[in-house]
C-alpha positions as CSV (number, residue, x, y, z in Angstrom):
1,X,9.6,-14.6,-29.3
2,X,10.1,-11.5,-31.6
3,X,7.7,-8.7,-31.9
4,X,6.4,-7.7,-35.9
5,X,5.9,-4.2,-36.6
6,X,2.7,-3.0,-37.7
7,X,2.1,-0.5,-40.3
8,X,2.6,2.6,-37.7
9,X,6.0,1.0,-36.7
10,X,4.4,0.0,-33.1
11,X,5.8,-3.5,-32.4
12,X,3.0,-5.8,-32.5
13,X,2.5,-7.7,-29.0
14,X,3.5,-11.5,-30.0
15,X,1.1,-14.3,-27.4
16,X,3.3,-16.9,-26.3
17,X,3.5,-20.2,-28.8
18,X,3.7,-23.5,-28.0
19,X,7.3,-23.6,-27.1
20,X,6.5,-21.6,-24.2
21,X,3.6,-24.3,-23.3
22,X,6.1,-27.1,-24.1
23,X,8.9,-25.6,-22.0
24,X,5.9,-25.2,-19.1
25,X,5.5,-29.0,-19.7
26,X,8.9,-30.1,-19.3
27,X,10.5,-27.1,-17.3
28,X,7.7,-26.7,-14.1
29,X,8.0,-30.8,-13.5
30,X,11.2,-30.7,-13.2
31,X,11.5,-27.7,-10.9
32,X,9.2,-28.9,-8.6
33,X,11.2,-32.7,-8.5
34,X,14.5,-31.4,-7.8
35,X,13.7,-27.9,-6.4
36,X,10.5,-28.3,-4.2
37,X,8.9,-24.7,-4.2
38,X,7.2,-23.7,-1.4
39,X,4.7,-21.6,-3.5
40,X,2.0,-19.9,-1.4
41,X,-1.2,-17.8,-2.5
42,X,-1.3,-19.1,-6.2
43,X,-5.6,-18.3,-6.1
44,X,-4.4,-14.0,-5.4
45,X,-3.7,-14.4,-8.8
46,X,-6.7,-13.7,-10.8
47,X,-7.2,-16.5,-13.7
48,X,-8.3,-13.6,-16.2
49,X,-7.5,-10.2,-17.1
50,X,-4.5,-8.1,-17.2
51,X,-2.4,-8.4,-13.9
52,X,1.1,-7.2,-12.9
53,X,3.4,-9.2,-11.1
54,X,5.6,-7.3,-9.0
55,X,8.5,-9.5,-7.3
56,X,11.8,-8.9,-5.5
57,X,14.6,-9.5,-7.7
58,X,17.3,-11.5,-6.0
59,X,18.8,-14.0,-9.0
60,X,19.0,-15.0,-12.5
61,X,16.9,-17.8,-11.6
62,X,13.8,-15.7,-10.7
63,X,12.9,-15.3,-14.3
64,X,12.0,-19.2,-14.6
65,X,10.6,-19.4,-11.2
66,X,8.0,-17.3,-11.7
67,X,6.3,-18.3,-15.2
68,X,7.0,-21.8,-13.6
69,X,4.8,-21.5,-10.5
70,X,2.3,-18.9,-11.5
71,X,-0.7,-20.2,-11.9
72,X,-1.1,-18.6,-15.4
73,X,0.9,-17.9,-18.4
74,X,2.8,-14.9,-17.5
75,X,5.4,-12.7,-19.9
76,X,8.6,-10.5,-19.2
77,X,11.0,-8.4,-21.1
78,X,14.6,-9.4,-21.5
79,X,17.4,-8.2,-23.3
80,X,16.9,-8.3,-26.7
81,X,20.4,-10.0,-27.0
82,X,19.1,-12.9,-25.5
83,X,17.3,-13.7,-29.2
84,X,19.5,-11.8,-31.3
85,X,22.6,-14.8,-31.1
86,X,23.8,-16.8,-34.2
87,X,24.4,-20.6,-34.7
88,X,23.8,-23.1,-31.7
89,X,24.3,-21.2,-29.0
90,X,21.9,-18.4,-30.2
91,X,19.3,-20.9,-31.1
92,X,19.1,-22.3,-27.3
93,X,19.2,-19.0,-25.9
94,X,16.4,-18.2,-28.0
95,X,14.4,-21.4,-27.9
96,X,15.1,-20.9,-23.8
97,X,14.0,-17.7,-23.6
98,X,10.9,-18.5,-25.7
99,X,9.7,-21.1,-23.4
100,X,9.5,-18.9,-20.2
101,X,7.6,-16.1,-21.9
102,X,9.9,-13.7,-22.2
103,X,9.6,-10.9,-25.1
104,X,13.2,-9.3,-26.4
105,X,13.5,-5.3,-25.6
106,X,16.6,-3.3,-26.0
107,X,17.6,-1.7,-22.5
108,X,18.7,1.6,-21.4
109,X,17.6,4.9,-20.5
110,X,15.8,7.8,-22.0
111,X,13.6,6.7,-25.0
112,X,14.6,3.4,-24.6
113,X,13.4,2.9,-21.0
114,X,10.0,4.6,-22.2
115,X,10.1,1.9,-25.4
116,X,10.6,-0.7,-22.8
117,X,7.3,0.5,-20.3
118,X,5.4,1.2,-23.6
119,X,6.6,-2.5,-24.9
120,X,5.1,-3.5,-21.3
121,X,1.6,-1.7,-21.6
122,X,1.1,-2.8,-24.8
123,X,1.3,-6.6,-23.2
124,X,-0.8,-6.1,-20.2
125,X,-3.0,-4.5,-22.4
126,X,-3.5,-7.9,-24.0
127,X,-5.1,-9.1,-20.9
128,X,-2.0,-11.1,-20.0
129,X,-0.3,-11.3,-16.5
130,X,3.1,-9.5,-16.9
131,X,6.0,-10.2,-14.3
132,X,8.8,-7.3,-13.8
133,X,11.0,-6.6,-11.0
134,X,10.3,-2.8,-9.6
135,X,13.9,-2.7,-8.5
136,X,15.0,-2.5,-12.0
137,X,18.0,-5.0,-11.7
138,X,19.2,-7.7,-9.1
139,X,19.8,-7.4,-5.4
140,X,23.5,-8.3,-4.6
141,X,23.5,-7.7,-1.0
142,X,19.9,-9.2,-0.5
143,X,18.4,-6.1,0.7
144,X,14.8,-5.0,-1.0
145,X,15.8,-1.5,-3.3
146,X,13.7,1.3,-3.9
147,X,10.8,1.0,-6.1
148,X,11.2,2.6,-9.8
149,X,8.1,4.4,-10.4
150,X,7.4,2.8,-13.9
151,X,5.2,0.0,-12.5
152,X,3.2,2.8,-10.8
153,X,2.9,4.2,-14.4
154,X,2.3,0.9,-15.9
155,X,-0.3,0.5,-13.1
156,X,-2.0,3.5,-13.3
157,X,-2.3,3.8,-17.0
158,X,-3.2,0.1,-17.8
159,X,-5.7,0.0,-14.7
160,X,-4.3,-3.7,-13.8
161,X,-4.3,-5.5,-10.4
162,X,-1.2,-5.8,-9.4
163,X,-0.2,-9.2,-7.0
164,X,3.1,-8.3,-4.7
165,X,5.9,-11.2,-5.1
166,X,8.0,-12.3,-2.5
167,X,10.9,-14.9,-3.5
168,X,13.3,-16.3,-0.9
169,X,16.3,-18.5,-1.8
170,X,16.7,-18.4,-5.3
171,X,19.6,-16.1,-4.6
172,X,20.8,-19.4,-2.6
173,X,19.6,-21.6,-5.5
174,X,21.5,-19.9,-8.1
175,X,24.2,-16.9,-6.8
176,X,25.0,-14.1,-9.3
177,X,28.1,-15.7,-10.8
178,X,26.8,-19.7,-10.6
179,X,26.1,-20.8,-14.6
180,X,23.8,-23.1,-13.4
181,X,21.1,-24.0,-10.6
182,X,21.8,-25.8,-7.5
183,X,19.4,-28.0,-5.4
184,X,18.2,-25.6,-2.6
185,X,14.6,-24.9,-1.3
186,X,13.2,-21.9,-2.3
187,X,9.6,-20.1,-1.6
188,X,7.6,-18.0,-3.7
189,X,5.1,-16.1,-2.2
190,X,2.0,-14.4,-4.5
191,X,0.4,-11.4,-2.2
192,X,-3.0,-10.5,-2.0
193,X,-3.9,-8.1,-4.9
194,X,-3.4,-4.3,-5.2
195,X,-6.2,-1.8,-6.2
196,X,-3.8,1.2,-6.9
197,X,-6.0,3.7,-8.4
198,X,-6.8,6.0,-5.8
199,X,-3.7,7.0,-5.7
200,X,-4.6,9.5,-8.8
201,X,-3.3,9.4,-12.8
202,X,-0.4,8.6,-14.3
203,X,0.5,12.0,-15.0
204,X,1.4,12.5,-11.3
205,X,4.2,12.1,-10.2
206,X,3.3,12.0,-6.8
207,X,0.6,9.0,-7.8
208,X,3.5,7.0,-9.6
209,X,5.8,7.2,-6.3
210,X,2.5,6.4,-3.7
211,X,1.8,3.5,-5.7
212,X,5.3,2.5,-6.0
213,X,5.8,2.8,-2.6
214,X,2.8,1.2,-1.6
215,X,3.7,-2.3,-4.1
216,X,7.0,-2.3,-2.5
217,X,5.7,-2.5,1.2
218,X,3.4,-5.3,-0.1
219,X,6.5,-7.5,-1.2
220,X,8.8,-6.0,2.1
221,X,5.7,-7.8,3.7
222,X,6.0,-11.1,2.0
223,X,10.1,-11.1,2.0
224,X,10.9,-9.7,5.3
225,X,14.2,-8.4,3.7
226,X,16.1,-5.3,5.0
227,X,15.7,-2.3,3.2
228,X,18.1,-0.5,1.6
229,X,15.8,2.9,1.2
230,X,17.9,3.9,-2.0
231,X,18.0,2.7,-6.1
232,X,19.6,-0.5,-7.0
233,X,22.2,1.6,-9.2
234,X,26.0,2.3,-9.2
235,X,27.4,5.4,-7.5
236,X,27.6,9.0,-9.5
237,X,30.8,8.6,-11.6
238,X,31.3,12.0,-11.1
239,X,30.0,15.4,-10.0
240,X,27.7,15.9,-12.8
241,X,26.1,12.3,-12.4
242,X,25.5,13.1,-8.7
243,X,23.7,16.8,-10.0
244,X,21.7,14.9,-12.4
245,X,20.5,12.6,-10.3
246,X,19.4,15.1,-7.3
247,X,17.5,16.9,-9.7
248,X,15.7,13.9,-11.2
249,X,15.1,12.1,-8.2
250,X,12.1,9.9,-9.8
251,X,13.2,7.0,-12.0
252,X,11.7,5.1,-13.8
């Protein structure tokens, strides 16, 4: 699912087609058969309007369990590589992809993290439900990360309810490292949902982090998991990195 450009050279939001309905067909069966989700508070997720999912992040698999048990169509940003391959192996990757709902975005930091959130507001703003995982990257110990403050941004700005996520299991049902899936019960648990607005603009950086804070205690709520109180990232490489990173404490 690729994005056109529009005359201004903003990518143009593409709705999902019917691969992603006939992947939902064949795909959300099938889980349920051999997987048996224990899915709880699918009515806190309103049927209309723009809404943000905010989940835990604990496997690969989390990407399909979601669009699979949410009781709407839901879309996500992945790697752009993911629909960028060549012959048949890029052609499943990109029919795959397509059927969950995912839209391709290049990855990084600095004006390609703000393309990525701007990529992401221009699909909530669609009046879609919109899954990301406020961690930023997957859990490996299984403890719940710090919150990155771009869903309070994204939040904020767009004015969408935001439902809390809890998943438990799917790091069982498919480890970091496994190619494929294994039989193993999971639970996915959709939170009551979040007014975040009195926590001020977007502007603020001190609104971004409250709300933040407060979507991650919702899903610490519906996970129970430890908390690791620091970013899901990789130690400073050096001296510098640790300077940089004490003087730009917020990321996003």
């Amino acid at each position: 699912m690729s994005s056109d450009q529009t005359d201004e050279g903003v990518a143009e939001v593409q709705k999902p087609g019917a691969m992603y309905y006939a992947g939902r067909i064949l795909m959300a069966p099938l889980l349920k058969l051999v997987y048996r989700p224990h899915v709880i508070g699918k009515r806190n997720v309103p049927k209309h309007g723009p809404v943000i999912l905010a989940s835990n992040h604990l496997s690969f698999i989390d990407s399909v369990v979601i669009p699979m048990t949410a009781p709407r169509r839901v879309q996500f940003l992945a790697k752009s590589s993911y629909f960028e391959g060549t012959g048949v192996k890029g052609r499943i990757s990109r029919a795959f992809f397509t059927a969950i709902g995912a839209v391709g975005v290049k990855r990084g930091a600095g004006a390609a993290a703000q393309e990525a959130l701007d990529q992401s507001r221009r699909i909530i703003d669609t009046g879609a439900a919109f899954a990301l995982y406020p961690e930023g990257t997957r859990s490996l110990d299984g403890r719940l990360y710090k919150g990155r403050t771009g869903i309070g941004w994204l939040a904020l700005t767009t004015g969408a309810v935001v439902v809390p996520v809890g998943l438990i299991g799917t790091d069982q049902m498919q480890p970091v490292g496994a190619k494929f899936p294994k039989p193993h019960r999971i639970t996915v648990r959709f939170g009551e949902p979040l007014d975040l607005s009195h926590f001020g603009p977007p502007e603020s950086g001190r609104a971004r982090r409250q709300a933040t804070d407060a979507i991650m205690a919702a899903i610490h709520s519906l996970t129970g998991q430890e908390l690791a109180g620091v970013y899901n990232e990789a130690p400073p490489a050096s001296t510098v990195e640790r300077v940089k990173r004490a003087l730009r404490p917020e990321r996003f």
